[in-house]
N, C-alpha and C positions, 0 to 999 in steps of 0.2 A: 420547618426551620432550615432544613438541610436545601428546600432550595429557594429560601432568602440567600442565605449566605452565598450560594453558587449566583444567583441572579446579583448578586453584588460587586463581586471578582472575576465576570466576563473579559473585560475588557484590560490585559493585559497586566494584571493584578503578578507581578514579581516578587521572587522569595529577594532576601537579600542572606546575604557570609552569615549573619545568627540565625535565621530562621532558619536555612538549607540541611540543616540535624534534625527538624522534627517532620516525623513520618509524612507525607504530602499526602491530603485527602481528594477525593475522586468525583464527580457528580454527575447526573444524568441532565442531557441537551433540553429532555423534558420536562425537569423542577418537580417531580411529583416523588422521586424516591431519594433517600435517605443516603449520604455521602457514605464512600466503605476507602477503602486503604487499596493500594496498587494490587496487593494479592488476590482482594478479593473481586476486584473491577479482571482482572487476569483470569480469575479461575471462573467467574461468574458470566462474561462476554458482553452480555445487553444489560441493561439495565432491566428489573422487573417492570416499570413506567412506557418501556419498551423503548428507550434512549437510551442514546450512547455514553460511555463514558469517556467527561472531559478532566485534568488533571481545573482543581480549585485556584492556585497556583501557578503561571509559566514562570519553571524556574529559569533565573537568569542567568548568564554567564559574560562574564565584561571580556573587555580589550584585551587587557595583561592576561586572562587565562587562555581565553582563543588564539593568542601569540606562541604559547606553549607548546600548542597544538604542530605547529610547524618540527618540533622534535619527538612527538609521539607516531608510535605505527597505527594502524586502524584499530587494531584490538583495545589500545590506552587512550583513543580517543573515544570509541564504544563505551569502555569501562567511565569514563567521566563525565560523560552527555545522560549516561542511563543511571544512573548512580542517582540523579539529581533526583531523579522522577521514585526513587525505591529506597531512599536511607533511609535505613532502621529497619525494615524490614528483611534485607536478608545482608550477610556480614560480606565484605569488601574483598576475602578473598575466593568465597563461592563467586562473586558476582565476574571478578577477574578470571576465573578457572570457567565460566561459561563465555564471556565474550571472545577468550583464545581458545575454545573449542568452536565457535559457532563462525569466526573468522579468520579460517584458514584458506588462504585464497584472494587470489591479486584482485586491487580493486584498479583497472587500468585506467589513465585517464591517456584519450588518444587525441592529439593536435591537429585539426584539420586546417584552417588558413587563420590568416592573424592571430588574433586571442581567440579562435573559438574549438571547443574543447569538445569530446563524444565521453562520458563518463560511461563506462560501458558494466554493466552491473549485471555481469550473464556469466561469469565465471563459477557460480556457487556447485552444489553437486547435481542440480537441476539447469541449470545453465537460465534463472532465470532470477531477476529484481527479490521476487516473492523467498528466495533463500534468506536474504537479508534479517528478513523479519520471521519466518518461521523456526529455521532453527533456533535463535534465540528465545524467543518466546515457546519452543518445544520444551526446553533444558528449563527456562524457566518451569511450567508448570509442574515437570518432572521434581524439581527442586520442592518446592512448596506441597503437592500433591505426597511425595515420599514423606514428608516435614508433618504431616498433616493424616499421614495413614489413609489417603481417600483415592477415587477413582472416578475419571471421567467421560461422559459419552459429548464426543466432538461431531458439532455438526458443521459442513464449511461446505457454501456453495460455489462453483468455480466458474469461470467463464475461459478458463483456458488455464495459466501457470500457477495458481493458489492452490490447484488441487495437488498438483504434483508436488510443489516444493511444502504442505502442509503434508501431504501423505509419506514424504523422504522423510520429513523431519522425527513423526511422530511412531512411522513402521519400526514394530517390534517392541515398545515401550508396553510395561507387561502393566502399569496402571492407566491407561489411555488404549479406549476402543474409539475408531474414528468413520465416520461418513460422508462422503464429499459425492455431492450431485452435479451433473455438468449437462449441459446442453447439447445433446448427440450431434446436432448435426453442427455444428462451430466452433466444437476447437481441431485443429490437426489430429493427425494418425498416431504422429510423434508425442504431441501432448496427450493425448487420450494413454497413450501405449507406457509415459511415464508415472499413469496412476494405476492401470490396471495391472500390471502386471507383477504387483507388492505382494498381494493376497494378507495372510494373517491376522494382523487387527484392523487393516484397512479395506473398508468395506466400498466399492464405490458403485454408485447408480448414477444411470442414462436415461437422462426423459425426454421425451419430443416436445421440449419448451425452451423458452426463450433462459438467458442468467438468471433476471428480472425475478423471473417465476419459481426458479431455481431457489432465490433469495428470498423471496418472501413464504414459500414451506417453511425454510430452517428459523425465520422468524417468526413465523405462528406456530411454530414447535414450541419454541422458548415462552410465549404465552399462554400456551395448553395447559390449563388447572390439572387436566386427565394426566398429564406428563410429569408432574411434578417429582413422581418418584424417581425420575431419570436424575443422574448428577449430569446434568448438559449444560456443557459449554459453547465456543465457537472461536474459530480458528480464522476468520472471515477478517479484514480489515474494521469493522466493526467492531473487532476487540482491541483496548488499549493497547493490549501490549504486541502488537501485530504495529500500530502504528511508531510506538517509541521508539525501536532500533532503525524507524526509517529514517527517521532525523539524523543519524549519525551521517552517514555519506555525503551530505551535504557542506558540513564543518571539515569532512575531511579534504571535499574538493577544495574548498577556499583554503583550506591550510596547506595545499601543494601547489597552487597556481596562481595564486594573490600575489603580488609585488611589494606592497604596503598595507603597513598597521591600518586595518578598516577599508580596504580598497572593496567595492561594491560589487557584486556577480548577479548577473542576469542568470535565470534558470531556465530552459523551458523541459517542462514535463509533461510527456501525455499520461492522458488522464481515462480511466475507465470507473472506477468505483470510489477515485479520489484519494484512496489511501497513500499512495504517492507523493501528492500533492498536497496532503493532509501533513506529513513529515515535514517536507520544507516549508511551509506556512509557519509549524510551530516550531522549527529553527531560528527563520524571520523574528519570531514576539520572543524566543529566547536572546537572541541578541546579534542573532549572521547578518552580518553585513552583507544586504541585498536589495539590490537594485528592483528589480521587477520580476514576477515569478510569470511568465509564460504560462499557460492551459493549455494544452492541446489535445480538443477531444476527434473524436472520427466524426460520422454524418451525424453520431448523437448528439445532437449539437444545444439540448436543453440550458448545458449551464453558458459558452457564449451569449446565448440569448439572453438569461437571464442576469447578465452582468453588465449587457450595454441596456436593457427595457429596466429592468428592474421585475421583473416580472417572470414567475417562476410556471412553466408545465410540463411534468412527465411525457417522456415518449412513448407511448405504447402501444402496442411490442416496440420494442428496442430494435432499432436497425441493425443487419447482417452486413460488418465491414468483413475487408482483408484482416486488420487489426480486430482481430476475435475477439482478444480480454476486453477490449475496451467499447463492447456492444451491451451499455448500462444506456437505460433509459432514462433512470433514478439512479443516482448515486447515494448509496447510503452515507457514506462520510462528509457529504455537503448541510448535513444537519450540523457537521461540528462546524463546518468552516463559518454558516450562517451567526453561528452560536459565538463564534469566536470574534466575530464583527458586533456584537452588539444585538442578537436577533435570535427567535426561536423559530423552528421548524420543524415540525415536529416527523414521524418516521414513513406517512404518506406522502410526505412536502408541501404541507398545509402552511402556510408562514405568518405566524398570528401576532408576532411582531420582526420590522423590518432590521436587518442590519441597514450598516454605516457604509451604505454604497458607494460615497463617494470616497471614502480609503480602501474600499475593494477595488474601488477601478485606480485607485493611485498606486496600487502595490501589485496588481494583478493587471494580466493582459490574456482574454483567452480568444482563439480561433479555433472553426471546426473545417479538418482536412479532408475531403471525401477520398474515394477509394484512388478514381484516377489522377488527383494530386500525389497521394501516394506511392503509388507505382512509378509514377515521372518520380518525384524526390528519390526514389531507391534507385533508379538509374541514373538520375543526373549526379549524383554524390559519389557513384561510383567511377561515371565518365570520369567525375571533374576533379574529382580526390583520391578516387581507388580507397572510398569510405563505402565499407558493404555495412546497410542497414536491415535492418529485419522491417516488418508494415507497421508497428507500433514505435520502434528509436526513427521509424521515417515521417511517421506522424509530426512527432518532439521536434526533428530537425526540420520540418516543412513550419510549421509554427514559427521558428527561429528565424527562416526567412521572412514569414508572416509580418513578423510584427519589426524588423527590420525596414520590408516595404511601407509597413501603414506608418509608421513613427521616424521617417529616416533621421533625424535630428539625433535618433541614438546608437544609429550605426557608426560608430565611432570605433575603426580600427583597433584602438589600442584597449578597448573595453572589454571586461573577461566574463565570457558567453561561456556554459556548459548545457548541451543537449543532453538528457538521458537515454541510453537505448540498454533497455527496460526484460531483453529476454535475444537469445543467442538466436544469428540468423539461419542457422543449421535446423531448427525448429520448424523452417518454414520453407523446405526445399522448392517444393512446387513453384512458388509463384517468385523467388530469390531467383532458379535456375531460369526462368521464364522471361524474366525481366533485363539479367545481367549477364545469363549465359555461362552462370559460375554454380556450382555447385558448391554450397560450404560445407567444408569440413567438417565434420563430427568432432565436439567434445567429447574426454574421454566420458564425462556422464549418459551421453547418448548413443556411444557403442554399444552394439551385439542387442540395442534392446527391442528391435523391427521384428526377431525372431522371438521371443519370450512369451511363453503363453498369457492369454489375460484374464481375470476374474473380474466381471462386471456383472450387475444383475440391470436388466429394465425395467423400468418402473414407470405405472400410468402416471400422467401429473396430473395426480389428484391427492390433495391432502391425510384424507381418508386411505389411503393408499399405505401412504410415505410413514403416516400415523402407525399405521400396523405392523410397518417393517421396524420401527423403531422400538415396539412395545418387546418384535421376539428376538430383538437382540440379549445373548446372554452376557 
């Protein structure tokens, strides 16, 4: 039953002002398991069918509310975007006392030439996108998990900033033990150095394998009959509530840069696991007025492909960019987007029924930027703007030229462009100092931390392995 009803309400099925009081139910992209509530699609991560969960519901928000928006801070527009997705489930002023704890900290939006804008989302206590969504969804499970007397084993594979701003968020919480695996040889010194160096409930492992690989242990954890006595979760964009709070930044950009009631914004966002992109898509079906969402993935270039052929294949192994997070071969969250078009695909990206390709390609625009596009875009932004990008916000903004050249009919001066750049470029000295000749700055989250002992264990990538570290966790 549970996925009729979901195979029903795909296709941009809206709460309206009466319905928005009753609890919003959850489904799996798969249709085989049984709808649960926000808390429990939060505390539970994948579905058991091994899909994701999608909200039954995009709730909607009109004109007159999103105008409001323009006199709220980030915290009051957090508070009302996330609200929509969890009424009745926890009361309005926990929900407020978590979004102004989880949103302290400038969200800049920097003006580069005419309307086009760097939303720069690296201020958090990680200096990276990934703060967005974990702190809040940390506070959340805290909330619910204290609410509920329970305790959970977090499994989050990282490809470079998930791990750190999931191990910030969740370090020290005495009901949350956590494991974050990361691919030793691709992410930075600096990223590596802001997971290991936590120790206490945060446990992290280094395997000589690809994200990819990384990702699919902690998802055939989650399938292990033998595991079941684990309370495990996942902290991975693959969890709801990892994607909720991403939507907000998006309504906030439009609420300080828009001119007029409904005026349309271009986004471009790079893309590695899509949970990003996943955010402003379900802004888009909530009701943001927006023009085209940009993609901009690195040499992974599966999903462009499969958005101009129609025609979907993993890369594997996943290609080794400069932009490290966004070295997915598979993106797990392209199951929702497929889903959300009209289409199922299931968690190997088997696609056994097609989305509505052609309002994918009217709403979406995606290009893949290799490495020496890359490096050119972080130096010529710098020449030409005295805009320092990090290899992933140079991705977002090489895109932005992208599809400027392929579409010029929409380079329209006065039209309001926001690039995202996605993690601080202090994160990336080597190849920033290399290109630009500038050394950035240290956030104050990244002082003193080059010297800090680290606690990492190695681990074969073998599931058997990974399986028995997780049995002798106490």
């Amino acid at each position: 039953m549970g996925a009729e009803v979901a195979s029903s309400s795909r296709n941009d099925k809206l709460e309206n002002d009466n319905e928005i009081m009753n609890p919003l139910k959850f489904y799996s992209t798969n249709h085989l398991s049984e709808e649960v509530t926000f808390s429990r699609a939060l505390l539970q991560g994948q579905a058991p069918d091994r899909g994701l969960y999608m909200p039954v519901a995009v709730p909607k928000i009109t004109a007159a509310e999103m105008e409001r928006y323009h006199n709220l801070d980030y915290p009051g527009i957090a508070f009302d975007v996330t609200r929509r997705f969890m009424v009745g489930e926890i009361p309005d002023e926990e929900l407020m006392r978590i979004v102004k704890e989880s949103y302290n900290y400038d969200v800049p939006l920097e003006p580069v030439y005419n309307r086009n804008y760097v939303m720069r989302l690296d201020r958090g206590p990680t200096a990276s996108f990934k703060d967005f969504a974990a702190r809040m969804m940390g506070r959340l499970m805290q909330y619910y998990l204290k609410k509920e007397n329970r305790k959970l084993l977090i499994l989050t594979a990282t490809s470079g900033d998930t791990g750190s701003a999931v191990a910030n968020a969740f370090y020290g919480l005495d009901n949350v033990t956590i494991v974050v695996l990361f691919p030793e040889h691709e992410v930075t010194d600096r990223q590596r150095k802001q997971m290991t160096t936590l120790g206490k409930n945060v446990h992290i492992l280094s395997l000589d394998a690809k994200f990819d690989d990384c990702q699919a242990l902690v998802k055939q954890a989650f399938s292990d009959p033998e595991l079941k006595h684990l309370p495990l979760s996942s902290a991975n964009s693959i969890n709801i509530g990892r994607l909720v709070p991403q939507i907000v930044y998006y309504f906030y950009a439009w609420s300080r840069l828009s001119k007029t009631e409904g005026e349309k914004v271009v986004f471009s966002v790079p893309s590695g696991n899509f949970g990003d992109m996943m955010g402003g898509v379900l802004a888009l079906k909530m009701g943001l007025p927006v023009k085209r969402f940009i993609i901009a993935t690195n040499e992974n270039d599966e999903f462009p492909v499969y958005l101009n052929t129609g025609t979907y294949n993993k890369i594997e192994p996943s290609r080794n960019c400069i932009s490290s997070a966004m070295n997915v071969g598979h993106p797990s969250n392209l199951a929702r987007l497929v889903d959300l078009y009209g289409g199922i695909m299931d968690e190997k990206g088997n696609i056994s029924n097609p989305a509505d390709m052609v309002l994918m390609q009217k709403e979406l625009f995606s290009v893949s930027i290799n490495d020496e596009q890359t490096r050119a875009t972080i130096k010529e932004a710098y020449d030409k703007f005295g805009l320092l990008l990090e290899p992933h916000g140079a991705v977002g903004w090489a895109g932005l030229m992208e599809y400027f050249r392929s579409e010029p009919g929409h380079n329209d001066p006065d039209q309001l462009c926001v690039s995202l750049e996605t993690a601080h470029p202090a994160k990336f000295p080597d190849e920033i100092t290399r290109i630009t000749g500038i050394n950035p700055e240290l956030p104050e989250s990244l002082k003193g931390i080059d010297h800090l002992p680290e606690f990492v264990t190695p681990l074969e990538f073998r599931y058997g392995a990974f399986k028995e570290y997780l049995k002798q966790l106490k």
